[in-house]
DRENDREN-775413 format. One record per residue (C-alpha): residue in three letters; y negated, z, x negated. Coordinates in steps of 0.1 Angstrom, whole numbers, padded with zeros to 4 digits, always signed. Each point is the difference from the previous one (the first is absolute). Layout:
N
ALAYZX/...
//
This chain:
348
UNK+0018+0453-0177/UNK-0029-0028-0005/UNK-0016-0013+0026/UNK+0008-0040+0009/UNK-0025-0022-0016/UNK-0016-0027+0019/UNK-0013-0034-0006/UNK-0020-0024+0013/UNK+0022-0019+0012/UNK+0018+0025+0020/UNK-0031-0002+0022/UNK+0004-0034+0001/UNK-0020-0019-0024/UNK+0016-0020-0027/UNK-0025-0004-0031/UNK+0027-0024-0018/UNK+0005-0024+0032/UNK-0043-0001-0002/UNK+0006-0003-0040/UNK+0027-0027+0009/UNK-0023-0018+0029/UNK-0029-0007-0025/UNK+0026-0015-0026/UNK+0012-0023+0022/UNK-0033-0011+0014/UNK-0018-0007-0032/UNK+0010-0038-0004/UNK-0015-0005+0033/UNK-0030+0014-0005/UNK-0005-0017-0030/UNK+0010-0034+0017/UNK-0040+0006+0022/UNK-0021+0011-0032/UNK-0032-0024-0005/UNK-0021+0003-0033/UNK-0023+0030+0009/UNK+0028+0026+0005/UNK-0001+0021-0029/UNK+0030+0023+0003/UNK+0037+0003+0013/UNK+0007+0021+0030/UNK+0011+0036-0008/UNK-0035+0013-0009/UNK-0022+0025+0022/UNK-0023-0027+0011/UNK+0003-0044-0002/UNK-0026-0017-0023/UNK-0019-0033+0011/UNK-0026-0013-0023/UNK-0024-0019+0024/UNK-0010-0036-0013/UNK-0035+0007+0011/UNK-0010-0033-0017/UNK+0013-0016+0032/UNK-0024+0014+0019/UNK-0036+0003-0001/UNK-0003+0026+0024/UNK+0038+0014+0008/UNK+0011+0017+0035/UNK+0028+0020-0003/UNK+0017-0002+0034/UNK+0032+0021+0008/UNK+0027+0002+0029/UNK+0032+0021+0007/UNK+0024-0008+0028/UNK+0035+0006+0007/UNK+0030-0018+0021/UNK+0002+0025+0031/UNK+0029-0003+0023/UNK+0010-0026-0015/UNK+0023+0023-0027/UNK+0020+0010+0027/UNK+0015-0040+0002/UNK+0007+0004-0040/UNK+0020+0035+0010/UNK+0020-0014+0023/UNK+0006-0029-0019/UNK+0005+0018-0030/UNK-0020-0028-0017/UNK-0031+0010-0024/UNK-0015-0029-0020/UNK-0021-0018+0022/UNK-0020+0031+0015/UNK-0016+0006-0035/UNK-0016-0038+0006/UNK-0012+0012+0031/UNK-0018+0029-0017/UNK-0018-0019-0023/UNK-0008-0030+0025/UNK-0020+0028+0026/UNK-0017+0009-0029/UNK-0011-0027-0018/UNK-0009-0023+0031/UNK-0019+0027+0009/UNK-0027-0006-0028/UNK+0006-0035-0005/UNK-0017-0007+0026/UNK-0032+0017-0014/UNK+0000-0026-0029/UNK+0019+0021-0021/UNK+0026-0007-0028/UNK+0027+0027+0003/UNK+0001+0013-0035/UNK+0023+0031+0000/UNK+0024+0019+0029/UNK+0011+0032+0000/UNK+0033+0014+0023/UNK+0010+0035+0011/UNK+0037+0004+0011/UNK+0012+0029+0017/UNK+0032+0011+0009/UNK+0025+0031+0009/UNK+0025-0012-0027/UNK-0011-0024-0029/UNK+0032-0028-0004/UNK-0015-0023-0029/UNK+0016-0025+0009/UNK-0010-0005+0036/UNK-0037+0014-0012/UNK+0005-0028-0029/UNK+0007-0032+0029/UNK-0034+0016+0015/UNK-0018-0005-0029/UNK+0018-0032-0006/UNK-0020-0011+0029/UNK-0031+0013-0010/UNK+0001-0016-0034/UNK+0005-0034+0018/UNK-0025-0001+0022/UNK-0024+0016-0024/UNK+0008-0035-0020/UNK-0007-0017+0031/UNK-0035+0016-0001/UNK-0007-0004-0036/UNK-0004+0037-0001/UNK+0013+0024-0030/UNK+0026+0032+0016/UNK-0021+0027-0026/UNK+0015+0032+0016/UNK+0011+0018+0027/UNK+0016+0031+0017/UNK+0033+0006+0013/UNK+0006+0038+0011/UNK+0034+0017+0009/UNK-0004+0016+0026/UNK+0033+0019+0015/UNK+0001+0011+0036/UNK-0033-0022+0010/UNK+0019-0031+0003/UNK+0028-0009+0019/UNK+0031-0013-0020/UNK-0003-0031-0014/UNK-0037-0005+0014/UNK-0032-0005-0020/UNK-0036-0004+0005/UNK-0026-0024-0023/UNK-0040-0007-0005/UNK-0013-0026-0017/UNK-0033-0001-0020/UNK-0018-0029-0016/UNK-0035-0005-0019/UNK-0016-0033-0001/UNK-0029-0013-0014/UNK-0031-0028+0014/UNK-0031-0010-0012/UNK-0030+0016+0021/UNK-0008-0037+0012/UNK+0031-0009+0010/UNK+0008+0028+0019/UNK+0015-0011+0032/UNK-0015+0025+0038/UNK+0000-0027+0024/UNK-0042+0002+0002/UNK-0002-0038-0008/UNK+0022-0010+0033/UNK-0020-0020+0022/UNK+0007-0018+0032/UNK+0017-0032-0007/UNK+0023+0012-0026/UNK+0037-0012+0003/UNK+0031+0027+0004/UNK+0028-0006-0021/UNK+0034+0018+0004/UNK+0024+0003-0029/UNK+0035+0003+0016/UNK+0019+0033-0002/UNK+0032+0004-0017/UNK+0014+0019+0034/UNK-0014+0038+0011/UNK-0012+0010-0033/UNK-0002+0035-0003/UNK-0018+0006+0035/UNK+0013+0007+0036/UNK+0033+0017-0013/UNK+0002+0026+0026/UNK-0009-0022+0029/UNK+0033-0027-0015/UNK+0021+0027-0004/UNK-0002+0016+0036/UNK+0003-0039+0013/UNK+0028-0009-0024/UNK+0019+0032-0002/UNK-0006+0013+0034/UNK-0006-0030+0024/UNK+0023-0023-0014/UNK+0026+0024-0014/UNK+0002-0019-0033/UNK+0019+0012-0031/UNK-0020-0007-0035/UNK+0028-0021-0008/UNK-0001-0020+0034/UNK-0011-0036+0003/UNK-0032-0004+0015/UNK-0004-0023+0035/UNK+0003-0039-0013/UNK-0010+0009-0037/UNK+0035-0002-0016/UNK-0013+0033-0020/UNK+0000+0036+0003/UNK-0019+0024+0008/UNK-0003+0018-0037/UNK-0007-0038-0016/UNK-0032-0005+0026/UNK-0011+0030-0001/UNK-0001+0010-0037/UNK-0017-0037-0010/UNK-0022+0018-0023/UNK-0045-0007+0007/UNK-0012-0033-0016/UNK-0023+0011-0026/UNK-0029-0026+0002/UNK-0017+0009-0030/UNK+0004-0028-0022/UNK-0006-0024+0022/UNK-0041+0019+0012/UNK-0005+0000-0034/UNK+0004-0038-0005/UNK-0016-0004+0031/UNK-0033+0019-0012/UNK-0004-0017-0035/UNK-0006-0034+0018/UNK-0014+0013+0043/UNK-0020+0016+0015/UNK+0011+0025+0019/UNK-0014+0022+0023/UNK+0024+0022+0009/UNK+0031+0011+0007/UNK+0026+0023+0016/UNK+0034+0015-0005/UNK+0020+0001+0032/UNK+0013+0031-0005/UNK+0007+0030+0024/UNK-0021-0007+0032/UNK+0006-0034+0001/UNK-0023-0031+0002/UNK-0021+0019+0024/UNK-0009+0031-0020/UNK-0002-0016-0033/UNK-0022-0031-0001/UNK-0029+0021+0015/UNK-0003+0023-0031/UNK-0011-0030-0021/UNK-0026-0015+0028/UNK-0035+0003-0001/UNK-0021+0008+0032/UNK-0003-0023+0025/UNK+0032-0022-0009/UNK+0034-0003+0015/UNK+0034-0014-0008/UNK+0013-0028+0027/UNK+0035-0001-0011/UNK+0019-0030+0015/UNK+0036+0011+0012/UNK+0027-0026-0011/UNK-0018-0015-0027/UNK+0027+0018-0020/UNK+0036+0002-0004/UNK+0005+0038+0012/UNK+0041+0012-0016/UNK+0024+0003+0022/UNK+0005+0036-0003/UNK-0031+0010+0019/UNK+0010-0022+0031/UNK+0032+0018-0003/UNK-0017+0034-0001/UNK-0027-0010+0026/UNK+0028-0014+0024/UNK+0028+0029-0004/UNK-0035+0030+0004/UNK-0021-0017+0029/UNK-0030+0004-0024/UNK-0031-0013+0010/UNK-0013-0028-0020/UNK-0032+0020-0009/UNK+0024+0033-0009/UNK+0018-0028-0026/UNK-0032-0011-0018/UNK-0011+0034-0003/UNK+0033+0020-0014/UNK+0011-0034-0018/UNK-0015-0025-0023/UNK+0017-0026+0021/UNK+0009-0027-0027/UNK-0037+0002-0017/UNK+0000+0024-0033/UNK-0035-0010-0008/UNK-0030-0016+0015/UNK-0027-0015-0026/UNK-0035-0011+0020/UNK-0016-0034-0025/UNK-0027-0021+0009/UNK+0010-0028+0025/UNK+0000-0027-0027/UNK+0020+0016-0027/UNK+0026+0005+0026/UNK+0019-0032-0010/UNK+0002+0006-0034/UNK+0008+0036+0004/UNK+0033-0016+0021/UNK+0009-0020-0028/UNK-0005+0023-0023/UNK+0022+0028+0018/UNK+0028-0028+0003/UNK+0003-0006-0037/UNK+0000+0038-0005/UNK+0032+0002+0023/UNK-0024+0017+0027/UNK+0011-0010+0040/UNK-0035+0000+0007/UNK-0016-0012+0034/UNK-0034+0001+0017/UNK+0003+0026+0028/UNK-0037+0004+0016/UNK-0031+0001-0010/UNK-0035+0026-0003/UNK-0023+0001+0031/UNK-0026+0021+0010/UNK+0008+0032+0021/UNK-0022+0013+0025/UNK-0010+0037+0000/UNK+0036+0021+0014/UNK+0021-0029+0001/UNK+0033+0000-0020/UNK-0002-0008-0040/UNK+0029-0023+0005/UNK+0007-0023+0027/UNK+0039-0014+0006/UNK-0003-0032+0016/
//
């Protein structure tokens, strides 16, 4: 009597669903192609041919990110197309603000069981916001992975190459005292603080995903899955025509841990509280938790995604720039000098 013969996918991995998956994702991956991508996905490795007469001295600069916590709010909504946005967003606003032009992204999906349909909504998202950067999808990874995932659970990184011209690299070494702050609103959370909203929402409050949130008339799942603004378009515009000395992506850490990675010794941020419109959601969260104010601008970007430091009289033009590029920009401190030991940004 012969012995059973096993596959594959008896053990759990499905090489016609992956077969199937890449099928479906095609169009969408062709929908972010620019001029220097040089093949279709499938191959071992993506081709870019660098314009390198853009450049008279290129930088290569590269980021990878992913959403966190924030997956477990697309779980339990059971609602996948926006989280790919968020992926490309952390990555891409990451460099950005370096000078750099996003030119390519890469993604790596993992889950227990691949559904290609629910791995194709992801990518869905991805594509999109890759659009949103100007960015070409060239490749990626997504791995089976029985038994290491729970059902119906994933995980994702994201990985993006830009490129900037030597001079035009952007490290924060030309702020100087006297330089104007300006804020570029936040779309909601972002992709930050997810653990911290979900022990408040979840577990203080008792909310359902599906609950209405406190005078908001939405629910939780609609605020919370608002996918990051990607601001690249609009730096980019910005740099062709200002100067601009630096900036910051308020990220994880909050307005207090990220400005001071882009300032020079001896400056400080003085960041004027109210000068901005902060979303509703984070009075809710701050309210419902008893957080202390300087807890919420350091787990939370607090209404500001991004915080660009310009000489004091481009700071106009800069404003009316940012408005006709559908930015909801405001002037929220300004650059001062820090003495030795004090803090590297001031709330006032």
């Amino acid at each position: 009597m012969s012995e059973e013969r096993i596959t594959y996918k008896d053990s759990g991995v499905d090489i016609d669903a992956g077969n199937r998956f890449v099928n479906i994702i095609k169009p969408l991956v062709k929908a972010t192609s620019r001029p220097e991508v040089m093949a279709d996905i499938g191959g071992f490795g993506g081709l870019f041919s660098l314009n390198s007469a853009k450049y008279k001295n290129p930088v290569l600069v590269s980021g990878t990110d992913g959403v966190g916590t924030k997956l477990k709010i697309a779980f339990m909504a059971d609602k996948h197309d926006t989280v790919g946005i968020d992926l490309v967003a952390m990555c891409v606003n990451d460099i950005v603000v370096q000078g750099a032009e996003p030119l390519f992204f890469l993604d790596y999906l993992a889950t227990g069981k691949l559904e290609p349909e629910k791995a194709a909504e992801i990518v869905k998202g991805i594509s999109a916001g890759c659009v949103m950067a100007g960015c070409a999808l060239i490749g990626g990874e997504t791995a089976e992975m029985p038994g290491f995932y729970a059902d119906g659970e994933y995980d994702m990184a994201g990985f993006t190459v830009g490129a900037v011209d030597r001079d035009n690299l952007i490290d924060g070494s030309s702020i100087t005292v006297g330089n104007r702050l300006i804020g570029l609103s936040s779309s909601g959370l972002h992709s930050n603080g997810y653990s911290l909203a979900r022990k408040v929402i979840f577990e203080k409050m008792g909310l359902k995903i599906d609950s209405l949130l406190p005078d908001t008339g939405i629910t939780v799942a609609e605020e919370l899955l608002k996918p990051t603004k990607i601001y690249v378009k609009s730096v980019l515009n910005l740099l062709r025509d200002f100067s601009i000395n630096g900036i910051a992506h308020i990220t994880g850490g909050g307005l207090l841990e990220n400005i001071p990675r882009v300032l020079p010794k001896g400056c400080k941020a003085v960041i004027r509280k109210g000068t901005w419109q902060t979303p509703e959601i984070f009075n809710i969260m701050q309210k419902a938790g008893n957080i202390d104010q300087s807890e919420m601008y350091r787990a939370f970007n607090c209404g500001i995604g991004m915080v660009l430091s310009v000489p004091a009289e481009q700071t106009d033009d800069i404003l009316i720039r940012l408005s006709g590029l559908h930015e909801d920009a405001h002037i929220i401190g300004e650059i001062a000098k820090c003495d030795h030991g004090a803090e590297e940004v001031e709330m006032v």
